[in-house]
Each structure stands twice: as structure tokens, then as C-alpha cells.
N, C-alpha and C positions, 0 to 999 in steps of 0.2 A: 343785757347786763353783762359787763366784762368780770371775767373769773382773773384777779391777779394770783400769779404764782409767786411765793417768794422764791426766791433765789437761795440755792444750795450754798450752805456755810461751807467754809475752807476742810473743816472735821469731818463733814458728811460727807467730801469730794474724796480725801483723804482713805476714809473710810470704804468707799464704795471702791477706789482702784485697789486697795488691799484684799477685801474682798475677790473680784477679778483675777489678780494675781495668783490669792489661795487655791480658787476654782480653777484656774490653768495647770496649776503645779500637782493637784491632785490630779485632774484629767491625763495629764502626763503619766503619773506614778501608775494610775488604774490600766492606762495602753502595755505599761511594762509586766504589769502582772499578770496582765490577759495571755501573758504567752504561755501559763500553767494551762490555760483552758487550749489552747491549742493544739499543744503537744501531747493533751491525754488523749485524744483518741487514739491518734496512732500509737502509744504507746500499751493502750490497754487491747489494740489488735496484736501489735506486736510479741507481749507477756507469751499470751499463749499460743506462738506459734514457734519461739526459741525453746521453751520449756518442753514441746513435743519432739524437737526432732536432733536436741543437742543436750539429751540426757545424760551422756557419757563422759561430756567434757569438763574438763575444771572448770570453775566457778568463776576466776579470772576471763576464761575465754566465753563464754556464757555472758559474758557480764559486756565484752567488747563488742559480740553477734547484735548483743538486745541493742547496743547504743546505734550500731550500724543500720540494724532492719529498723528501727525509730527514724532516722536521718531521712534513708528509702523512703519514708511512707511520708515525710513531710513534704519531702521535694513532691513526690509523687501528686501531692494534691496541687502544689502548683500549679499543674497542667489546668487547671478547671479556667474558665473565664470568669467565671462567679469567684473563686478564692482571690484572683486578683482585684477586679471590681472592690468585694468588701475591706481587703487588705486598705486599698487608696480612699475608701470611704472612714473606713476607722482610724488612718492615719490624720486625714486631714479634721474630722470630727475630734480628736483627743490630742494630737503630737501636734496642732495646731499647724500644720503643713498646710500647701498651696499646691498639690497635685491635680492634674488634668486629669480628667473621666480617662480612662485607660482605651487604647482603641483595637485594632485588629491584635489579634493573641497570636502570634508567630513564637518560634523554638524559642528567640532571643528573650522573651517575655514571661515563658513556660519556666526556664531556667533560672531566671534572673527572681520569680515570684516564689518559684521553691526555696530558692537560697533566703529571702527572706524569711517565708514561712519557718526555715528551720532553724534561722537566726534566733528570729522572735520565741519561738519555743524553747529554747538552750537559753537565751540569757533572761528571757522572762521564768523561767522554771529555776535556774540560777538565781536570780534577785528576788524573785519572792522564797526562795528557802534562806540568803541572806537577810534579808530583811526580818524573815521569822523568827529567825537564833536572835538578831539583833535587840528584839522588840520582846523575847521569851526573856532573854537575861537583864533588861532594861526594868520590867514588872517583879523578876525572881529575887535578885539584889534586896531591891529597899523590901518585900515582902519578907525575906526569911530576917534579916534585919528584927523588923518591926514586930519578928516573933520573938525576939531572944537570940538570934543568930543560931547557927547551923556549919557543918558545911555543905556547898553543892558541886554538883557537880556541871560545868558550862564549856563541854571541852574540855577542859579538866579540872580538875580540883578546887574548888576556891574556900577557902576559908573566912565566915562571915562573922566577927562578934558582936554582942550583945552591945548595948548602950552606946557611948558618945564613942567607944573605937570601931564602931560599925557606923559611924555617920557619913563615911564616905562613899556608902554605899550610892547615897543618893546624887553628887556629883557625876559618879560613873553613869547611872541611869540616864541621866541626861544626856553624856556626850554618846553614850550608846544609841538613845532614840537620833538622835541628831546622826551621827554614823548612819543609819535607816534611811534618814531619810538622806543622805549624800546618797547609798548605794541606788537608791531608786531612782535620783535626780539623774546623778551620770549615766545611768544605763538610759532614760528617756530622754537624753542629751545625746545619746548614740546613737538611738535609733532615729533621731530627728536627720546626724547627718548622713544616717544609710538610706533615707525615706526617699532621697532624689535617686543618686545612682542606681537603686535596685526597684524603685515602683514608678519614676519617673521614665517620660516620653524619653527615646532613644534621640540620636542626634537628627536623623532625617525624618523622623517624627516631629520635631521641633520644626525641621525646614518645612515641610508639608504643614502643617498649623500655621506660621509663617503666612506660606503663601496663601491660605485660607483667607487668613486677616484680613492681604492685599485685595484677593479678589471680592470680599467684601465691599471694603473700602470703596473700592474701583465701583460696585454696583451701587454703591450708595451715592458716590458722585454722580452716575449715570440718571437716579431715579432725582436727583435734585436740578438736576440740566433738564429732564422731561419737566417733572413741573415746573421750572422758569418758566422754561418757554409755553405748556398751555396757558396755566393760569393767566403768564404775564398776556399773552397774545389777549386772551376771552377777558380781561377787564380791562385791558385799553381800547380792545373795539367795542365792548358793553358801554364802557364812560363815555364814550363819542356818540354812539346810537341813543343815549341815556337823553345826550345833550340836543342833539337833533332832535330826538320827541318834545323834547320841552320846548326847546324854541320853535316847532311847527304844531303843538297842542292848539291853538286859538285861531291861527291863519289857516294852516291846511292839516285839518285833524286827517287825513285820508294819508298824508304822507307822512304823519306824524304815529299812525297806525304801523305802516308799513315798515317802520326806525321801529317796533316794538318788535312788530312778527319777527325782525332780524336779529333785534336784541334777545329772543326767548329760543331762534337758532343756531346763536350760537353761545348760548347757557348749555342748553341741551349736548351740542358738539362738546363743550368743555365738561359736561357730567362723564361721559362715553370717554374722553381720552383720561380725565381722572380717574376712572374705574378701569381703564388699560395697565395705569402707573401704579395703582395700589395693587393689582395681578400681581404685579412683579416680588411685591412684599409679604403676599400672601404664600407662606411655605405650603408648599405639594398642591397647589391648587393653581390650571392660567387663566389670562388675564381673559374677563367677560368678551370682551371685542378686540377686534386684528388691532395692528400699529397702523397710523397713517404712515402712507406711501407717496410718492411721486403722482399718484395717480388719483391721491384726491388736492390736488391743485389750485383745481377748480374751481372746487366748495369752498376751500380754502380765501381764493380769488374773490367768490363771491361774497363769501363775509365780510371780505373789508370794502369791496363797494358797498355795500349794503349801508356803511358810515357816511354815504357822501364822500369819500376818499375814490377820485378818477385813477383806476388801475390800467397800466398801460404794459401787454400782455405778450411777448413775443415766445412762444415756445415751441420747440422746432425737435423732432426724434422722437424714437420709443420709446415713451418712458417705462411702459409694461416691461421692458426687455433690462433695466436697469438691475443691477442685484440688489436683493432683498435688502442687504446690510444699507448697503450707499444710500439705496431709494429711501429707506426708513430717516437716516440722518440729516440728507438731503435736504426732506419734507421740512425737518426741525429745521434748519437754519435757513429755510424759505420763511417760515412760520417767523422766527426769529428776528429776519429782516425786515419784514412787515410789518412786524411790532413798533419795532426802533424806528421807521418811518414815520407811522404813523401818532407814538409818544412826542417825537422830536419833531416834526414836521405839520400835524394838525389835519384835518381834512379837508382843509383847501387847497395844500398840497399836493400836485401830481405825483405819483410812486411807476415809477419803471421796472418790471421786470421781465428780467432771459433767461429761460434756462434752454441748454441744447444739450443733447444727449447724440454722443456718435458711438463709432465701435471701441474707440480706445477713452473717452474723456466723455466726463459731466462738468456742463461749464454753467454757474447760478451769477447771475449780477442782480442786485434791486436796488434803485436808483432813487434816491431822492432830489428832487431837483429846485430847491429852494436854499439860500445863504441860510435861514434861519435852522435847517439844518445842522450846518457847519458851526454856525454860532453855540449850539446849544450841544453836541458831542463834542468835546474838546479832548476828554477823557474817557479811554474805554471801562465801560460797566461789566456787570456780571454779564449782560447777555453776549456782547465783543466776545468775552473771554469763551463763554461755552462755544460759540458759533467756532473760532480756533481753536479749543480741544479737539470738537469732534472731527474737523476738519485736517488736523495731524493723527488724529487717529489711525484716517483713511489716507494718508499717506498723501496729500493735497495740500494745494496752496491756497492762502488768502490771502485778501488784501482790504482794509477798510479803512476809508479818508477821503480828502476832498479830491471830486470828479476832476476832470481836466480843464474844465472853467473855471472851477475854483467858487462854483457858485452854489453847486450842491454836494450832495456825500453818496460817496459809492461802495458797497459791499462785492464783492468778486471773490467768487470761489472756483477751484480748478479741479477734480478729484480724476483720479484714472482708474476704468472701468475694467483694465486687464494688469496682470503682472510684465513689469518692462523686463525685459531679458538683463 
């Protein structure tokens, strides 16, 4: 049974952004006043430590020591990693800011959190003793008023009378509250624009996050070219082995078995190399199993015979002796060509592959040798495009298009195995 929602009236949307609005503007005012609570520590260490040792002094200079050893003890707390931390959590929780988790604590940051700490404490201890006069004489007015009038005194003298020539008491009141809340608005409008320069990432703080992003990025494309290429490889040679069992299930169940055993070897291979690629995503933990290498080929090789696909197999060097890096990408755009042969070309298709390994060069060709081929890549896909990513990555050349007959399609890859002078 469907639960219909009506739909919010125009008064209730209305209503709910004002709301919103309110609860921002307070949460503002509250950040401003919190700097009363800031400042009182240091201030109630510092009472009695001027009162001790500057008995003798006039009252004026007394009065300059205490604002000075106040300032000292604000900055002073700056220094802490925690005063900063909660500084950028209570800003971006209340002044509604966008500031970054604070990172390594150097002098620049020491300095720059004290200056706020004693900001916030000087104009939040300022604004809320404004706002108090504002909001005392705003309630005082229409009250002595509403007794008979009086005079009071609000800074100085005011003279309040009785009856309709004391009714302007009540205009005042208002633009008074409203003054209140100006002073509270603007001081949390100030500290909104101080809340970057002085709690915000420095400039090479920014570049360093930056290039965080990048090399993110950069691994997340990396982890999307691994999975292309297993997945894509283990469910094109699964679909082919899939189809081979079916069409040999009633004529030759024994070869129809064997199209299974290879389809369930390389599920299994594609379990291990997906539990390789999710390592990579799993934080502080590696990957269950190594990367394929140049050196599993082979098994590689044998997978995709195992389709009915005649692999025709020329490999010549050491591939153990390949570097790590080359060897691992290698593997993938061997994997890679295999694929696209065997998608585009069918397992009746002969596939040709080279790979030679010497002192200075890795050289990979996989050949298909069929027009149907040619017919059916006209346009390079995602897998073209990752096989030349990784392929300039390593500083290599490619090549993919029709052979020199013109009657199949050729992949060629170049990559160099030492730095050229």
C-alpha cells in the first residue's frame, strides 16, 4: 500500500526557510558571544597575578598590565593543537564556514590561532557587554514608563514621563533591540571574514590538498583501468566458454565439461585479481594477493585457449628480469588485447601474440587476423584508450589498426626498459 505525501504549501516552504534563516542568525550571534567564555579564563588567571605584583602602580597602568597579561594568555593558548581543531570546528558548526580539519600545527598556525583566540575574546566580550546595555535600556524605558515615569539613568540621565509624553519610550525600545541585534550581526559578519585568513589552510597548504585531490583522482582512474580490464577479460572469456558448454552439452558432454572446469578457472582467477583491486581501496590494509605480472602469461594464454580461441604464442626474454612497474602494466594490456580479440573476433578467430623483452625495450603485439576484426573496431573504446594511458605513462609507444594486409587488426606496444641518456 502506497503512503501519499501531500506536497508542502507555498506558507509552509516559506515558513520553514525563515525558520532556517532564524536558526543561522542566532547560531551566529551565540559564536559571537562565546568569546565572553573564552576570555574568562585567561582573564580570571590573570586578576590575580597583576593585583600581586603591581600594588604600587596607578590604576590607569594596572588597568593597561591586566589587558596586556590577558592578550599573553590568549595567544598563549593558541599554541595548543586542540585550541585550533575546536576554534575550526566551532566556526564552521555556528559562523556557518567551510574550513578544512586543520593539519600539521607549525609557528605560522600557533600565531595566526592566537590572534584569533584573542580577536574572538576582545570583540565577543565587546559585543556581548554592547548588546547588554542595548537590551538593559530597550526593557528599562517602556518599564519605568509603564510605572509613572522616573528618571534613569543609561549612560546618562534620561528623563522618562508618565502617560501619552512617555510613549515614545516604546519606539526607542525597538530600534534599540534592533541596534542589538545590528551589533551582534556585524561582529558575526566579521568574524566570518576573519575565519579564512586566520583559521584557514595557508597557501601551500592549499597546494599540498590540491595535489592530494590529483593523486586521488589519478588512483581512482588507475583502479577503474584494473577493473576494465579483469572483469572485462573473465566475462568475455566466461560468455564464450559459457557458449562452448552449451553447444557441446548433448554431443560431447566430456568436452563440454572441460569449457566448464575453464569457465570456474577463470571465475576464480577474476575473484583473486578483484580482491587485488579492492586492496587498493581498502585504507591501511594490502591487497590479499600480488599483481599479475609478465610471468603469469601463461595462465593467462591458457584461459583463453581454454575458449576454443587457437593462441599463437611467440615469446622470447626474461620476462622475470622486466621491472615491476612495466611488468605489472604490461600484463594488463596483454590481458587487454586478448579481450578485444576475442569480443571482436569470436573463437574461431586465430589471435597472435609477441611479446620480447631485451636490455633496453618491451616489445607486446596481439594480432588478430580476421577483416571481421577490422569491420567491427572502427572506433577506439574504453579499453584502446586505457591500453594508451598506461602505455604513455611508461613513456611507450602504441599503435592500434589494421595489420599490413589490411585484413586483420594489430595492437603494438613499445615501452623502454632503461632511462635513454
Amino acid at each position: 500500500m502506497r503512503t501519499l505525501i501531500p506536497p508542502r504549501s507555498t506558507a509552509d516552504s516559506c515558513k520553514v526557510r525563515l525558520s532556517g534563516r532564524l536558526s543561522s542568525r542566532f547560531s551566529n550571534w551565540l559564536y559571537a558571544f562565546l568569546g565572553v567564555a573564552v576570555g574568562l579564563l585567561p582573564f580570571v588567571v590573570a586578576v590575580p597575578v597583576v593585583a600581586a605584583t603591581t600594588a604600587g602602580l596607578p590604576k590607569p597602568v594596572r588597568a593597561v598590565l591586566l589587558l596586556v597579561l590577558w592578550a599573553a594568555l590568549c595567544a598563549a593558548a593558541g599554541r595548543s593543537r586542540f585550541a585550533r581543531s575546536a576554534s575550526v570546528r566551532l566556526a564552521n558548526r555556528l559562523l556557518g564556514t567551510a574550513l578544512p580539519a586543520p593539519g600539521t600545527d607549525g609557528p605560522p598556525h600557533r600565531l595566526r590561532t592566537g590572534a584569533w583566540l584573542t580577536l574572538h575574546a576582545l570583540l565577543g566580550g565587546a559585543t556581548a557587554a554592547a548588546c547588554g546595555l542595548l537590551l538593559m535600556a530597550a526593557v528599562a524605558l517602556p518599564a519605568v514608563w509603564l510605572r509613572g515615569g522616573d528618571r534613569i539613568t543609561l549612560l546618562v540621565p534620561v528623563d522618562v514621563a508618565g502617560g501619552g509624553a512617555g510613549a515614545w519610550t516604546l519606539p526607542a525600545a525597538a530600534l534599540l533591540a534592533v541596534l542589538a541585534c545590528c551589533v551582534a550581526e556585524g561582529t558575526s559578519a566579521l568574524f566570518r571574514r576573519l575565519a579564512s585568513p586566520l583559521l584557514g589552510p595557508l597557501p601551500a597548504e592549499r597546494l599540498a590538498a590540491l595535489e592530494g585531490q590529483v593523486r586521488v583522482l589519478a588512483q581512482r582512474n588507475r583502479i577503474a583501468q584494473e577493473l576494465h580490464d579483469s572483469i572485462g577479460h573473465t566475462l568475455t572469456a566466461s560468455t564464450i566458454q559459457a557458449a562452448v558448454a552449451k553447444e557441446l552439452m548433448d554431443t560431447d558432454p566430456a568436452a563440454a565439461r572441460h569449457a566448464l572446469t575453464g569457465l570456474e578457472e577463470v571465475s576464480r582467477a577474476a575473484m583473486d585479481d578483484l580482491d587485488h583491486v579492492l586492496g587498493i581501496l581498502r585504507e591501511g590494509r594490502a591487497s590479499t594477493s600480488p599483481p599479475f605480472s609478465l610471468t603469469d602469461l601463461h595462465a593467462l594464454v591458457d584461459r583463453v585457449r581454454r575458449t576454443g580461441t587457437e593462441v599463437d604464442t611467440d615469446i622470447t626474454g626474461d620476462l622475470a628480469a622486466v621491472p615491476a612497474t612495466v611488468s605489472r602494466e604490461a600484463y594488463r594490456i596483454v590481458q587487454e588485447g586478448l579481450t578485444n580479440a576475442l569480443r571482436h573476433g569470436g573463437r574461431s578467430a586465430p589471435i597472435g601474440l609477441r611479446v620480447a623483452a631485451t636490455a633496453a625495450w618491451l616489445e607486446v603485439e596481439v594480432a588478430n587476423r580476421t577483416h571481421r576484426a577490422h569491420a567491427r573496431r572502427r572506433r577506439s573504446g574504453q579499453g584502446v584508450t586505457g591500453i594508451t594511458d598506461r602505455v604513455h605513462l611508461l613513456r611507450g609507444e602504441v599503435s592500434v589498426g589494421p595489420d599490413a594486409s589490411g585484413t586483420g587488426w594489430l595492437l603494438a606496444v613499445r615501452i623502454p626498459l632503461r632511462s635513454t641518456p
